[in-house]
Backbone of each chain as ProteinMPNN parsed JSONL, in Angstrom:
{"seq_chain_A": "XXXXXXXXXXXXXXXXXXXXXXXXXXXXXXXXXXXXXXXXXXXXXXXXXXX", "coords_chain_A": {"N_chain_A": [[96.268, -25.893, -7.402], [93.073, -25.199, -5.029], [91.534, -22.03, -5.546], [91.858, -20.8, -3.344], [91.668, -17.309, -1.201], [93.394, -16.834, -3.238], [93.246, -14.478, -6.047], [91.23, -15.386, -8.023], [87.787, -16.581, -8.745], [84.428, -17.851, -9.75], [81.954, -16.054, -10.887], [79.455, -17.14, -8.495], [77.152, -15.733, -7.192], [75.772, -15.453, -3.649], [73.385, -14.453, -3.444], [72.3, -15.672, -5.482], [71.24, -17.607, -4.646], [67.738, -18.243, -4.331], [65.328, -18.535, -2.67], [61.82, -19.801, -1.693], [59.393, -18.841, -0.213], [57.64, -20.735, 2.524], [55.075, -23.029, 4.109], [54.78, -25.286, 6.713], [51.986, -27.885, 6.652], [52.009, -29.242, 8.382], [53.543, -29.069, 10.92], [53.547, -26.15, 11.137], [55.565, -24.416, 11.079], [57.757, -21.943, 9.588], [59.633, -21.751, 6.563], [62.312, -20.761, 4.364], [62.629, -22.42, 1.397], [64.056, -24.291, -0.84], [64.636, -26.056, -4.259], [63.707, -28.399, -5.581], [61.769, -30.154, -4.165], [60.268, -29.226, -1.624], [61.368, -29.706, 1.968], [59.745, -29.972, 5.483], [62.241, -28.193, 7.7], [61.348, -29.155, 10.671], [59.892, -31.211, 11.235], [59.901, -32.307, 9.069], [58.362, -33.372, 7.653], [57.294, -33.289, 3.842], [54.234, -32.437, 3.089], [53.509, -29.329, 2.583], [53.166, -25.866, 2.117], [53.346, -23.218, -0.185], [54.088, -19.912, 1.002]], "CA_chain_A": [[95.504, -25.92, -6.156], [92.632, -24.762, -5.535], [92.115, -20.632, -5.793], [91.748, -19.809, -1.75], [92.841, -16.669, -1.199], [94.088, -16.124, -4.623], [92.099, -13.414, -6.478], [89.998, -15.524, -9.187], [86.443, -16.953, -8.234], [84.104, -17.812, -10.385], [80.312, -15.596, -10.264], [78.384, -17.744, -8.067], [76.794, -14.95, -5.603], [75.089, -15.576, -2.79], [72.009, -14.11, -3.57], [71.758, -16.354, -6.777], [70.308, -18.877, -4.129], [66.343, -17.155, -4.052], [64.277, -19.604, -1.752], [60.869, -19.517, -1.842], [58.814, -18.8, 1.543], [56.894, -22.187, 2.823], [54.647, -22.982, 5.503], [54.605, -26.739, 6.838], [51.046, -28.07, 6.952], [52.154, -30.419, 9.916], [53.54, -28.607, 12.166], [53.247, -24.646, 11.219], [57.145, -24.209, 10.852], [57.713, -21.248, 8.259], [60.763, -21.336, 6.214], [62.589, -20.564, 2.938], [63.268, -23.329, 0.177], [65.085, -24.367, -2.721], [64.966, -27.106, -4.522], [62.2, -29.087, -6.265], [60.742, -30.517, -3.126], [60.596, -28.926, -0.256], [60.836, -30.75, 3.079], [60.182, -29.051, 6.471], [63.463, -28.761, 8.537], [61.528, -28.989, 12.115], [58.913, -31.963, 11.167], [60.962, -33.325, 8.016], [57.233, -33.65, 6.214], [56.923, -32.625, 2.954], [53.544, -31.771, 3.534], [54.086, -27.839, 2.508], [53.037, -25.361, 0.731], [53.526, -21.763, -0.351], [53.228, -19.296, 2.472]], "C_chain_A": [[94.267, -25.047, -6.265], [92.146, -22.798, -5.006], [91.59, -20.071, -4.028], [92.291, -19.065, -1.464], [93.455, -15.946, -1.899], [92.935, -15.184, -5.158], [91.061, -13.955, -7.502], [88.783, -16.086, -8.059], [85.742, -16.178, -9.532], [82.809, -17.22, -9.635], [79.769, -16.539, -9.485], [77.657, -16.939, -6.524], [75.901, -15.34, -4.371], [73.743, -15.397, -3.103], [71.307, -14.577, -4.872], [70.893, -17.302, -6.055], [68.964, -17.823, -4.021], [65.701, -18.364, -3.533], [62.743, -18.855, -1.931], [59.958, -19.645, -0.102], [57.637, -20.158, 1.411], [56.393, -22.226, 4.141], [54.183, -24.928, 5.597], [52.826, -26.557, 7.196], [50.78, -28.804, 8.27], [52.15, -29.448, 11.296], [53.664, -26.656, 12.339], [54.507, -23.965, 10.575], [56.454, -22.907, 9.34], [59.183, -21.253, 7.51], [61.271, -21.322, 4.992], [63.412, -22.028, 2.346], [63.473, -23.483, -0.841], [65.132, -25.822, -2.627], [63.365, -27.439, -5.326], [61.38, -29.387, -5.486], [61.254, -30.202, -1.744], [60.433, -29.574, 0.896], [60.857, -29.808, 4.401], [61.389, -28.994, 7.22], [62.899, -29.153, 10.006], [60.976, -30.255, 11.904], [59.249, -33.288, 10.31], [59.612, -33.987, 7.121], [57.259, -32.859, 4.783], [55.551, -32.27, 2.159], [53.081, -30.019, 3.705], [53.492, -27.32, 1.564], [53.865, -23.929, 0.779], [53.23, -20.874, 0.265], [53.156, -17.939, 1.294]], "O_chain_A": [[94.144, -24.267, -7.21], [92.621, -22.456, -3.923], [91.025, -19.006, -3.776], [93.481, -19.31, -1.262], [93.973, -14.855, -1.658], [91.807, -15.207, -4.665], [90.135, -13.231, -7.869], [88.874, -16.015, -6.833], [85.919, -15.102, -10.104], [82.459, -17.481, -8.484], [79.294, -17.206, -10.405], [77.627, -17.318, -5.353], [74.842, -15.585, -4.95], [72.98, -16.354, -2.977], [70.23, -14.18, -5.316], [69.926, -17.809, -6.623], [69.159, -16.666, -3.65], [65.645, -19.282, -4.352], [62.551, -17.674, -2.223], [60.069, -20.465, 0.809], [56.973, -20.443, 0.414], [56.928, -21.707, 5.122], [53.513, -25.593, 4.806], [52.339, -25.578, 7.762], [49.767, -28.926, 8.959], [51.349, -29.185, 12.194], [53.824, -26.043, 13.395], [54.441, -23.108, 9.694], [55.476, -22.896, 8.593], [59.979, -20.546, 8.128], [60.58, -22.024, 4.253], [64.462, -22.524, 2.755], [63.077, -22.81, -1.793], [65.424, -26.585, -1.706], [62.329, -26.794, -5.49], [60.209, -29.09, -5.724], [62.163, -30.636, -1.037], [59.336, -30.115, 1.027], [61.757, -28.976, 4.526], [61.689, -30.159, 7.482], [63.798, -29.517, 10.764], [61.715, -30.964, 12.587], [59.093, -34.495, 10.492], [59.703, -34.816, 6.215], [57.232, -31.631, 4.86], [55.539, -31.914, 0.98], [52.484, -29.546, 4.672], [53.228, -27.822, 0.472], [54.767, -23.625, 1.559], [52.013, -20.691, 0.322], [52.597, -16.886, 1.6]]}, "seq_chain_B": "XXXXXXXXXXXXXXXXXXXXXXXXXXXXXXXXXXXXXXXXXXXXXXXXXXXXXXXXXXXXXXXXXXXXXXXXXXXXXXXXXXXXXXXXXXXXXXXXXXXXXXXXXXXXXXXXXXXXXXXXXXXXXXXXXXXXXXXXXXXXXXXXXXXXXXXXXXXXX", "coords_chain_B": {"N_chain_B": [[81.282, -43.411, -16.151], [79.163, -45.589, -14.006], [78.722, -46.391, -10.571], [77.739, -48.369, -8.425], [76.382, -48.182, -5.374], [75.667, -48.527, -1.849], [75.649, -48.567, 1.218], [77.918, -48.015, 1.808], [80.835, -46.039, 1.055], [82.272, -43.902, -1.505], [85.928, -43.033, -2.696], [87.303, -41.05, -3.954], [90.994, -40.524, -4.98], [93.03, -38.211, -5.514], [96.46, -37.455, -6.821], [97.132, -35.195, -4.466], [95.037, -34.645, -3.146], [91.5, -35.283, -2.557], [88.225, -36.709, -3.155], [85.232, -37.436, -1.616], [82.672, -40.11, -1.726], [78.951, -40.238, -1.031], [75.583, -41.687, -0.571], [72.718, -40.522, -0.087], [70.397, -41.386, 2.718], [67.748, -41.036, 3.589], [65.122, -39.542, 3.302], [65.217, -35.742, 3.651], [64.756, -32.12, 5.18], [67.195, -29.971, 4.706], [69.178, -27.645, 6.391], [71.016, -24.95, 5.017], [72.801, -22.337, 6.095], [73.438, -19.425, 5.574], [75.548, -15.715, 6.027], [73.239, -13.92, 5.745], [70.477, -15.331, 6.035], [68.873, -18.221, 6.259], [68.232, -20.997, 4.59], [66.398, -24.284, 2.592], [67.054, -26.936, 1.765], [65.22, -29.372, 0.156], [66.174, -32.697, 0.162], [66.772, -35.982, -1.026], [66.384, -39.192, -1.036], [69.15, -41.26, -2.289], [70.515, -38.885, -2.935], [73.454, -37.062, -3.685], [75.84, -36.994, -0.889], [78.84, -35.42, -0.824], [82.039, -34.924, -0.06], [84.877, -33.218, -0.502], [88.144, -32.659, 0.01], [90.616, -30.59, -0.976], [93.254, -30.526, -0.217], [94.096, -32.271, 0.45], [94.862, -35.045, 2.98], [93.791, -36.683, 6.139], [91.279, -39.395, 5.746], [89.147, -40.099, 7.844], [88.143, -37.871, 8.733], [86.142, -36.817, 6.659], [84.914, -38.688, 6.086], [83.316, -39.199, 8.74], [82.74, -36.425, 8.434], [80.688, -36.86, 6.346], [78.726, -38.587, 7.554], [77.888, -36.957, 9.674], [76.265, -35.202, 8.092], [74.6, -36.771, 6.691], [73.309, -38.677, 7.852], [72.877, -37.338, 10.874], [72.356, -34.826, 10.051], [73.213, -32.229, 10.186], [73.197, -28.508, 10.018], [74.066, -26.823, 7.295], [77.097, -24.545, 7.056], [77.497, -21.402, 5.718], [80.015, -19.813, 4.901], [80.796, -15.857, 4.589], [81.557, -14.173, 1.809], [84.668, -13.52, 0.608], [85.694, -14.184, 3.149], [88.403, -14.283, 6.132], [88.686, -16.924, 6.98], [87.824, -18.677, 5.025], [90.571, -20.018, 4.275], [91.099, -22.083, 5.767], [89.558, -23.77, 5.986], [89.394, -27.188, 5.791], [88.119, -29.27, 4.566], [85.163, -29.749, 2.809], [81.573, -29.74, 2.281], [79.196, -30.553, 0.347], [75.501, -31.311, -1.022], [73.596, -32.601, -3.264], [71.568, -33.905, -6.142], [73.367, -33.636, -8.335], [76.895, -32.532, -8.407], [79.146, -30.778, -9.477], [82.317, -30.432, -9.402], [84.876, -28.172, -8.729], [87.527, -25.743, -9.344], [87.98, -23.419, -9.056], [86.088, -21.804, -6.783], [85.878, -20.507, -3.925], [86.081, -21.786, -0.693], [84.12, -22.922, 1.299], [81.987, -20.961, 0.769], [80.013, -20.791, -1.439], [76.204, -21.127, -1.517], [75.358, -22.206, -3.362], [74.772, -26.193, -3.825], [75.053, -27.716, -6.014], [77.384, -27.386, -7.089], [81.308, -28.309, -5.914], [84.396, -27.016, -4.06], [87.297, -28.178, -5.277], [90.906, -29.794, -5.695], [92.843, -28.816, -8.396], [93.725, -30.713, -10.171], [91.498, -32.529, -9.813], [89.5, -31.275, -10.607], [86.576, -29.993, -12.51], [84.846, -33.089, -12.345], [82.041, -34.365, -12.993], [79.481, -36.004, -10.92], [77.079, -37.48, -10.332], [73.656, -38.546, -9.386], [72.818, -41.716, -9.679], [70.708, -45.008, -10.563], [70.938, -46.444, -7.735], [73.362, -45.897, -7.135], [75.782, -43.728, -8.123], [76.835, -41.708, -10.803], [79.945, -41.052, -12.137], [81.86, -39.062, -14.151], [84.102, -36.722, -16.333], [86.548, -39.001, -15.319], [89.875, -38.17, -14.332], [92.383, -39.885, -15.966], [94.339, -42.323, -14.312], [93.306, -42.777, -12.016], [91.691, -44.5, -9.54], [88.364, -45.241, -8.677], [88.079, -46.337, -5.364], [85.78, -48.245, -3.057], [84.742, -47.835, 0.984], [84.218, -48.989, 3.488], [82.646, -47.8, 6.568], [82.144, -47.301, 9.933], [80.346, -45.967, 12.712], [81.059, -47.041, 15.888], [79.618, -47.314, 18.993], [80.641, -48.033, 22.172], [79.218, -48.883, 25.479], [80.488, -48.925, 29.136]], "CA_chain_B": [[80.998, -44.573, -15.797], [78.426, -45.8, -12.503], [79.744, -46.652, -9.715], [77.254, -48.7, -7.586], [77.008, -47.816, -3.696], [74.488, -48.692, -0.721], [76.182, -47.686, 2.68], [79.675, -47.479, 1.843], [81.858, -44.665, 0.467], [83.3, -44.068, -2.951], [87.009, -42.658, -2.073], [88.169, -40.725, -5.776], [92.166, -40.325, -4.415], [94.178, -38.1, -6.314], [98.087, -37.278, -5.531], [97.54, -34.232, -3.471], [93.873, -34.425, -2.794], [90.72, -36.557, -2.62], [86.946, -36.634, -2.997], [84.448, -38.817, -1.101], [81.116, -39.388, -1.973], [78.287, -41.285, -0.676], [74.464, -41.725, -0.931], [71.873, -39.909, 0.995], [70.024, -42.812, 3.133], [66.628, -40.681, 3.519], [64.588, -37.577, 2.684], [65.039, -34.224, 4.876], [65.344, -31.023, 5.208], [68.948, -29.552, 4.682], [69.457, -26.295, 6.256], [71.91, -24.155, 4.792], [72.97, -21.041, 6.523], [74.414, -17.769, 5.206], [75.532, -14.842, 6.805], [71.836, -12.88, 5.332], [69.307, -15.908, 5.867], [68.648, -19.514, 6.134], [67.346, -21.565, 3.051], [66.198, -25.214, 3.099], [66.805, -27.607, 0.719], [64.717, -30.906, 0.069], [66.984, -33.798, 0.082], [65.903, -36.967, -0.987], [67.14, -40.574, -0.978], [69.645, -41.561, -2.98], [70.733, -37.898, -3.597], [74.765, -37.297, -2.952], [76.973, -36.324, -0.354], [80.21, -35.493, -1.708], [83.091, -34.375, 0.69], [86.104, -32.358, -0.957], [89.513, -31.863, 0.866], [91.521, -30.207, -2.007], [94.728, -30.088, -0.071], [94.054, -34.163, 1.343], [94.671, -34.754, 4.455], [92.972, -37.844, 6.809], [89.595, -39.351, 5.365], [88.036, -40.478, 8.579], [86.875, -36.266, 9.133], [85.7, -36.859, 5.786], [84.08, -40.207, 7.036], [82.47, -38.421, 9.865], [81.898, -35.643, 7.987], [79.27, -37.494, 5.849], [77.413, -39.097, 8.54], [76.946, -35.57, 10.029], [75.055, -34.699, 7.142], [72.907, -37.285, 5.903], [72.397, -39.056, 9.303], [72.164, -36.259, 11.704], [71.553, -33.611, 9.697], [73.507, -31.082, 10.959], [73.02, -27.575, 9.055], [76.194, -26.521, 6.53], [77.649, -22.96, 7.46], [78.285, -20.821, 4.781], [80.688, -18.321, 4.904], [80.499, -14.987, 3.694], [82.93, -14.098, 0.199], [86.358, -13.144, 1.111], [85.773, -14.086, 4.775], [89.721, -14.693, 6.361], [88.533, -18.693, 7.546], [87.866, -19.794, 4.413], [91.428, -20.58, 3.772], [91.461, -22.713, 6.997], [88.532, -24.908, 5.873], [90.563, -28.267, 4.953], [87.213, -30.206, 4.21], [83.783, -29.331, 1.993], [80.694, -30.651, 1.799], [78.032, -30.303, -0.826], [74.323, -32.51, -0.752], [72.754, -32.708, -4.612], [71.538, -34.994, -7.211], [74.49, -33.791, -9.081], [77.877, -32.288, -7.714], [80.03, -30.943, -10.631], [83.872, -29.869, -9.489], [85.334, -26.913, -9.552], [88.99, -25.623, -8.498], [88.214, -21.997, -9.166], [85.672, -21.481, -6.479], [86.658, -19.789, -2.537], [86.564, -22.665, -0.287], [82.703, -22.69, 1.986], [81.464, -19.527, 0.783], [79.041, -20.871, -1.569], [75.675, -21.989, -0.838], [74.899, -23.626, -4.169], [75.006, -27.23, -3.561], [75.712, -28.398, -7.563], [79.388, -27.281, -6.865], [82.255, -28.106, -4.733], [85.428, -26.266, -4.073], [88.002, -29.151, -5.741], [91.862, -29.362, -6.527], [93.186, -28.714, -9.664], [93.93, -32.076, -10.018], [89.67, -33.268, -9.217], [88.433, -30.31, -10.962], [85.846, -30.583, -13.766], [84.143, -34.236, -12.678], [80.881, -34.191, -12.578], [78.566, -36.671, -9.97], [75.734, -37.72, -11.001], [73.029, -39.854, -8.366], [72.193, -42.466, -10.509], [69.904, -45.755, -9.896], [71.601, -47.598, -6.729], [75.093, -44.996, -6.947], [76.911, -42.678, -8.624], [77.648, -41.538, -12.203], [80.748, -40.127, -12.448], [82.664, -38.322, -15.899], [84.987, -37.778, -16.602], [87.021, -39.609, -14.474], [91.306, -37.897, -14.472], [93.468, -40.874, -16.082], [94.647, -43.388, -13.637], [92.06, -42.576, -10.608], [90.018, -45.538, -9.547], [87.205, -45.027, -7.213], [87.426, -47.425, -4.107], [84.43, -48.279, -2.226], [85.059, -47.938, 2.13], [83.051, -49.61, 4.904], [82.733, -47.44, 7.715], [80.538, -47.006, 10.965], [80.989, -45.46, 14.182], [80.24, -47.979, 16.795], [79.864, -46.959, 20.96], [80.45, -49.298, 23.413], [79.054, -48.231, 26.583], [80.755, -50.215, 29.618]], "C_chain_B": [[80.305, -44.651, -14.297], [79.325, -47.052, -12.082], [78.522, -46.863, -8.711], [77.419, -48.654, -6.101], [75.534, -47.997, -2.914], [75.033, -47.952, 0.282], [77.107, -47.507, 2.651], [79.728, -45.935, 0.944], [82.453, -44.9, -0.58], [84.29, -42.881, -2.635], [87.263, -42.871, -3.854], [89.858, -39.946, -4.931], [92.695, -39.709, -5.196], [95.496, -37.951, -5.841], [98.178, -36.507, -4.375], [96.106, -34.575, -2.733], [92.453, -35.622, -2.908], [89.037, -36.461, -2.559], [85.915, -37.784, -2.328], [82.982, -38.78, -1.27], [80.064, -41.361, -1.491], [76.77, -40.834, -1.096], [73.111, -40.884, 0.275], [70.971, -40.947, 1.362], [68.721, -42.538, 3.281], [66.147, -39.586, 3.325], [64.512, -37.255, 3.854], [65.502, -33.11, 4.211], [66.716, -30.364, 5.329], [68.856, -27.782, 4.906], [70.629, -25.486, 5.89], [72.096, -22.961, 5.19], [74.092, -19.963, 5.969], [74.495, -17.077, 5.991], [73.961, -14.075, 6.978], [70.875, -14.384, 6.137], [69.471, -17.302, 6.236], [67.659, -20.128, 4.825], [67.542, -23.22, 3.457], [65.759, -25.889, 1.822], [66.119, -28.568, 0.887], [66.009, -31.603, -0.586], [66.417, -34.987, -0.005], [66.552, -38.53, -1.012], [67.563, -41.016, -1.793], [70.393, -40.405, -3.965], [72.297, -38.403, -3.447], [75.204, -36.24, -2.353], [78.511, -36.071, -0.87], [80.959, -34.481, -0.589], [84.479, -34.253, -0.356], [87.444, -32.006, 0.522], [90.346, -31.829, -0.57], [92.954, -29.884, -1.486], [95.067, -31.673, 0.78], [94.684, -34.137, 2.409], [94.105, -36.519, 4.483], [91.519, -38.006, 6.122], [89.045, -39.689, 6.43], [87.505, -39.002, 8.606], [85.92, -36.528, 7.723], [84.505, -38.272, 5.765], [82.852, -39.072, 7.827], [81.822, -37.114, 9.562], [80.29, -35.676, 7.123], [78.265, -37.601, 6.215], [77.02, -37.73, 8.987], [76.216, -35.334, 9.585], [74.264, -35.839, 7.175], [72.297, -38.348, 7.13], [72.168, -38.345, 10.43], [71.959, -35.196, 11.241], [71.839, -32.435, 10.37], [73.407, -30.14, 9.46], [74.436, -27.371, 8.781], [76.223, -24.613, 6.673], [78.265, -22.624, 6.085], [79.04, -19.7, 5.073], [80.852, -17.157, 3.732], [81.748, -14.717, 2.499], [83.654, -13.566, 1.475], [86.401, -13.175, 2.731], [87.279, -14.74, 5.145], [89.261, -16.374, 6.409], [88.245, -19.24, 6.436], [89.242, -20.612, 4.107], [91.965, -21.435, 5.006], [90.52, -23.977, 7.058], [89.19, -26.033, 4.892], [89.413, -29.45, 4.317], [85.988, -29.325, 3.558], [83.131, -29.928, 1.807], [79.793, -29.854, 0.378], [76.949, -31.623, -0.878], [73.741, -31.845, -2.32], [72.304, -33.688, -5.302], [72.681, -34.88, -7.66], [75.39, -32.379, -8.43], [79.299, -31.98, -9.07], [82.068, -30.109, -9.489], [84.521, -28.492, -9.462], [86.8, -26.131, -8.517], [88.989, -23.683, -8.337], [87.161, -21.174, -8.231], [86.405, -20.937, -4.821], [86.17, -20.969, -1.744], [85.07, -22.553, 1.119], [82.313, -21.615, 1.809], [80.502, -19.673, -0.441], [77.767, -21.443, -1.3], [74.933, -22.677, -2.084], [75.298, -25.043, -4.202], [75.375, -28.265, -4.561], [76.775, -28.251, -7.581], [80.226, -27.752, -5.836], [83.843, -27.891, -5.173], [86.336, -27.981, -4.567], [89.845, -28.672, -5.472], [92.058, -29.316, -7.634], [92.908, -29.82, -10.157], [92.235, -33.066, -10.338], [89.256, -31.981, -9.917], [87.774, -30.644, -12.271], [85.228, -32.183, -13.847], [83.213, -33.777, -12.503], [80.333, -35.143, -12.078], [77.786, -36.69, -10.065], [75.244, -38.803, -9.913], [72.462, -40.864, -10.042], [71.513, -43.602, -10.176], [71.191, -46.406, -9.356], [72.998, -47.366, -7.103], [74.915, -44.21, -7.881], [77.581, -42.822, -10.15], [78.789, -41.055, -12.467], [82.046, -40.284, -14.04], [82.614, -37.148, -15.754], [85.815, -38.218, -15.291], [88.896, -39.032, -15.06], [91.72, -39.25, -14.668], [94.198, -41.612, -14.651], [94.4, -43.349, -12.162], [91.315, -43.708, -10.56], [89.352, -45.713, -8.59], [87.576, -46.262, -6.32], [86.532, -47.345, -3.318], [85.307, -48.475, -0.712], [83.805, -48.115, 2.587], [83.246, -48.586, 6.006], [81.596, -47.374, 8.623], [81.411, -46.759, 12.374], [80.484, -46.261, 14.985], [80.373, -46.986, 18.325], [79.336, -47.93, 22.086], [80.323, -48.634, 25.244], [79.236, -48.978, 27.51], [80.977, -49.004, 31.293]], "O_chain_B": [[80.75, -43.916, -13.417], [80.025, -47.947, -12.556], [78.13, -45.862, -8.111], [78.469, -49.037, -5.584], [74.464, -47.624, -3.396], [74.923, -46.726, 0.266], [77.537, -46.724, 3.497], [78.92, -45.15, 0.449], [83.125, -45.917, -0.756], [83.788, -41.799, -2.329], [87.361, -43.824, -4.627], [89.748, -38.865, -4.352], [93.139, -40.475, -6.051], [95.791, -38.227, -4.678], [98.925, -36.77, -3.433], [96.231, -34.79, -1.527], [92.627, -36.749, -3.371], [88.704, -35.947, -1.491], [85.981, -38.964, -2.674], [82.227, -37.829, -1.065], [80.246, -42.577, -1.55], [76.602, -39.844, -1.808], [73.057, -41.043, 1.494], [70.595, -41.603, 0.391], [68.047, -43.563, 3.18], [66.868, -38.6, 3.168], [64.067, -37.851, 4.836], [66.228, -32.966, 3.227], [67.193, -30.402, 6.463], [68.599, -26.919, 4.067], [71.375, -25.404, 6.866], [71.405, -22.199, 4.514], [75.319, -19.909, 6.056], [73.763, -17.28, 6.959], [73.537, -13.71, 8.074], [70.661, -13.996, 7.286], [70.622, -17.476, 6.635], [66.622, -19.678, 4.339], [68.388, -23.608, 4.262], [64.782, -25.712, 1.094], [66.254, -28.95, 2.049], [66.67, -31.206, -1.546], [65.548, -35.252, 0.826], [67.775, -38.395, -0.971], [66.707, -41.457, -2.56], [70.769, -40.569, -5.126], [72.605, -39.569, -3.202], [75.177, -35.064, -2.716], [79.112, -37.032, -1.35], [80.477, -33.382, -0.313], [84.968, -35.251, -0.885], [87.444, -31.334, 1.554], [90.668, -32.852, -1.175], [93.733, -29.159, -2.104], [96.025, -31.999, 1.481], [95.105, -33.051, 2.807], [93.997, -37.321, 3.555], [90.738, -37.07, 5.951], [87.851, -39.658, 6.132], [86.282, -38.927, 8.487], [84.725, -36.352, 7.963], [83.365, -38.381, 5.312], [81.883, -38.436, 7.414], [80.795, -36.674, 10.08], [79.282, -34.972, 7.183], [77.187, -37.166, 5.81], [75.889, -37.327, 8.716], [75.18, -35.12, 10.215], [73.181, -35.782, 7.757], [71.126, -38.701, 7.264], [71.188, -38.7, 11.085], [71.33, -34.402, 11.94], [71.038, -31.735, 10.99], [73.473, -30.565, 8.307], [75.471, -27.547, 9.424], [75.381, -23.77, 6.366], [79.152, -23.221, 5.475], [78.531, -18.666, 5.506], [80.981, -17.305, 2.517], [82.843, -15.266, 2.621], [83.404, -13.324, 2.655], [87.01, -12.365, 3.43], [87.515, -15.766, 4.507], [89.803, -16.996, 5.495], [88.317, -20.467, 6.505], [89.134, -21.775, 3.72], [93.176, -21.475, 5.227], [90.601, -24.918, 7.848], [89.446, -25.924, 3.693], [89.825, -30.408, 3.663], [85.941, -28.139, 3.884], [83.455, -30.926, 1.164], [79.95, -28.809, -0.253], [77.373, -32.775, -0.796], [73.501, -30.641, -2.411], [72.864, -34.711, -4.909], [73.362, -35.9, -7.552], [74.801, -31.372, -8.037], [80.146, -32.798, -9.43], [82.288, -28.925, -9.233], [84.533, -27.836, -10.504], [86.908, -26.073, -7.292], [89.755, -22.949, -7.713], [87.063, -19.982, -8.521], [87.625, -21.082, -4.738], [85.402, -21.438, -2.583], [85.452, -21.806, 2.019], [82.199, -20.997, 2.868], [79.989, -18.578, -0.671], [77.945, -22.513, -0.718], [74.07, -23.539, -1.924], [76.41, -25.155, -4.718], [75.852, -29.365, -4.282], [77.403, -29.11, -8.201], [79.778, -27.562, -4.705], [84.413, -28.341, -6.168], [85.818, -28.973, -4.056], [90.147, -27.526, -5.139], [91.202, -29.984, -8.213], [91.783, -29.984, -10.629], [92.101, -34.089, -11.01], [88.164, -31.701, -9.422], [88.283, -31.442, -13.058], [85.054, -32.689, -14.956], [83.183, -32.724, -11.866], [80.538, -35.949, -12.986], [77.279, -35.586, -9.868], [75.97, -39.716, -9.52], [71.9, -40.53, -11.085], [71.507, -43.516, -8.948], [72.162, -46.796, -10.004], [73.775, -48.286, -7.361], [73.826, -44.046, -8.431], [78.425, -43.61, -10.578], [78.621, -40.311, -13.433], [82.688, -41.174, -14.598], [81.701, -36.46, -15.298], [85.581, -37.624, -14.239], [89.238, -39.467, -16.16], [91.53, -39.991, -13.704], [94.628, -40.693, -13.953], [95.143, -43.798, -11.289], [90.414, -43.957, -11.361], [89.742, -46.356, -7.616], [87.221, -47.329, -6.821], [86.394, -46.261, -2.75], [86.375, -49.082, -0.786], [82.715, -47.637, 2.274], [84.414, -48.646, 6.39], [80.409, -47.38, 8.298], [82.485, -47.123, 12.853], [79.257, -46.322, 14.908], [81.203, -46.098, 18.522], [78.289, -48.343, 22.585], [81.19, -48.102, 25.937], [78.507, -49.968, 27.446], [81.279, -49.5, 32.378]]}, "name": "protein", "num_of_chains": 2, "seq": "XXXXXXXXXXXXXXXXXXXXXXXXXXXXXXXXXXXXXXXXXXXXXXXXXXXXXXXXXXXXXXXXXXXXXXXXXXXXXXXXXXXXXXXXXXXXXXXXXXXXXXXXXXXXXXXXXXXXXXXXXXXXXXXXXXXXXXXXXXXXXXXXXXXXXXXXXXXXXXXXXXXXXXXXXXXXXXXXXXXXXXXXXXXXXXXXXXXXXXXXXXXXXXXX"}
């Protein structure tokens, strides 16, 4: 089964996710992403850049 | 081996447990929330959803859990390590191109989206989006994906 609870777990920390800060060109929105292509969450353009 | 899929569901059944995986139907934003932050993946069409219950159970939540994601787009809650509720979470999602397995992880408490919490049993496939479905290898000995139709209808009277 699988280890809930039990004491193993494999490294995968939280803070391995590092997002990158973004600012929608559409609608202003600022927010952190991951991934190859960022899409806004309020507007859903990917239309974005690097804030 | 691929495993062609449009709007249905590929249902991997094992004895105790079961994986479901479907296709993402358009590009958005996927918010993921941690205890520290919010982060926001790009999701794109034809990525995958993949629902995990490693202790099986009913697939319609697993049904319905899908559509949450990739048609309304609800954000996925992460919980923090060793938080008491993970061992109360009987379902898992994960949204990626690829979705590898894994039985040795804590049960919503990560927010990388290449993994999901598995059973023993389902651990080690890997999910692959591939053109028009799903790659998946290896495949556990005498597992065979079935494809499901579902849709929520509402009759308003």
């Amino acid at each position: 089964m699988c280890t809930v609870g039990g004491p193993v777990d494999i490294d995968l920390p939280p803070e391995r996710v590092q997002g990158k800060d973004y600012r929608c060109k559409e609608c202003g929105e600022r927010f952190k992403g991951v991934g190859k292509k960022p899409i806004c969450p309020s507007c859903q353009s990917d239309d974005v850049a690097l804030a | 081996m691929i495993h062609t899929l449009d709007d249905e569901f590929l249902l991997i059944k094992g004895k105790q447990s079961f994986l479901l995986a479907a296709l993402v139907k358009n590009n958005f934003g996927l918010c993921v929330e941690t205890a520290q932050d919010e982060y926001v993946q790009g999701v794109e069409a034809g990525d995958l959803v993949v629902v995990s219950a490693p202790e099986g159970g009913a697939i319609v939540p697993a049904l319905m859990l899908i559509d949450l994601v990739r048609t309304f787009h609800i954000p996925l809650l992460v919980l923090p390590k060793n938080h008491p509720g993970s061992k109360r979470i009987s379902y898992v999602v994960s949204v990626s191109p690829e979705i590898f397995t894994s039985c040795s992880i804590r049960r919503g408490t990560h927010p990388d989206q290449h993994v999901i919490c598995s059973s023993d049993e389902l651990a080690g496939i890997n999910l692959k989006r591939s053109e028009h479905g799903v790659d998946i290898s290896p495949l556990p000995g005498g597992i065979i994906p079935r494809k499901i139709k579902y849709e929520i209808k509402t009759d308003f009277f």
